[in-house]
Every structure is written in C-alpha cells, then in structure tokens.
C-alpha positions, 0 to 999 in steps of 0.5 A: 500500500505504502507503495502505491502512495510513493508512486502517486507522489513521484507521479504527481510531482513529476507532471506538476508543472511550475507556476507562473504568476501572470501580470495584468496592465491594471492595478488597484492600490490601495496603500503603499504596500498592497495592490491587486494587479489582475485586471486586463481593462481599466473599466474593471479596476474602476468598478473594483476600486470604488468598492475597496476601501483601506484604513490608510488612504481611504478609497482604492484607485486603479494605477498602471502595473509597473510590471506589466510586459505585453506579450511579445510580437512574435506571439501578435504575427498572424498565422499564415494562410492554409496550403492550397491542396489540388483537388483531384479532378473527376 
C-alpha cells in the first residue's frame, strides 16, 4: 500500500508543472504596500476600486502595473494562410 502512495507522489510531482504568476496592465492600490494587479481593462479596476476601501488612504484607485510586459510580437504575427491542396479532378 505504502507503495502505491510513493508512486502517486513521484507521479504527481513529476507532471506538476511550475507556476507562473501572470501580470495584468491594471492595478488597484490601495496603500503603499498592497495592490491587486489582475485586471486586463481599466473599466474593471474602476468598478473594483470604488468598492475597496483601506484604513490608510481611504478609497482604492486603479494605477498602471509597473510590471506589466505585453506579450511579445512574435506571439501578435498572424498565422499564415492554409496550403492550397489540388483537388483531384473527376
């Protein structure tokens, strides 16, 4: 039995895959030290912003994300167009 839970463990520690934090362009600050950078458009951090409050400061506000790196222009490149194939004639 002990080695069926061995096996599940190396089995699930093998395929895990390493995660990644993934960065949005919009933030809501709250005070200097805490922020919420998981929105993609400013209309969301607004509507998020007017609801959070913090004892310091009072009311969130949406700031850019210092962070932020768009994807790469390779990844933006439109795929190619299809091959055309003969189409066998009857």
């Amino acid at each position: 039995m002990w080695k069926s839970f061995a096996v599940c463990g190396v089995l699930t520690l093998v395929s895990a895959a390493p995660l990644a934090a993934e960065e949005f362009p919009w933030c809501v600050k709250l005070d200097v030290f805490t922020r919420n950078c998981a929105f993609s458009k400013y209309d969301e951090c607004v509507v998020v912003a007017k609801n959070a409050s913090s004892p310091a400061t009072g009311v969130g506000q949406c700031i850019r994300n210092p962070n932020y790196q768009p994807p790469a222009a390779a990844a933006a490149r439109p795929k190619p167009a299809p091959r055309k194939t003969a189409s066998p004639q009857p």
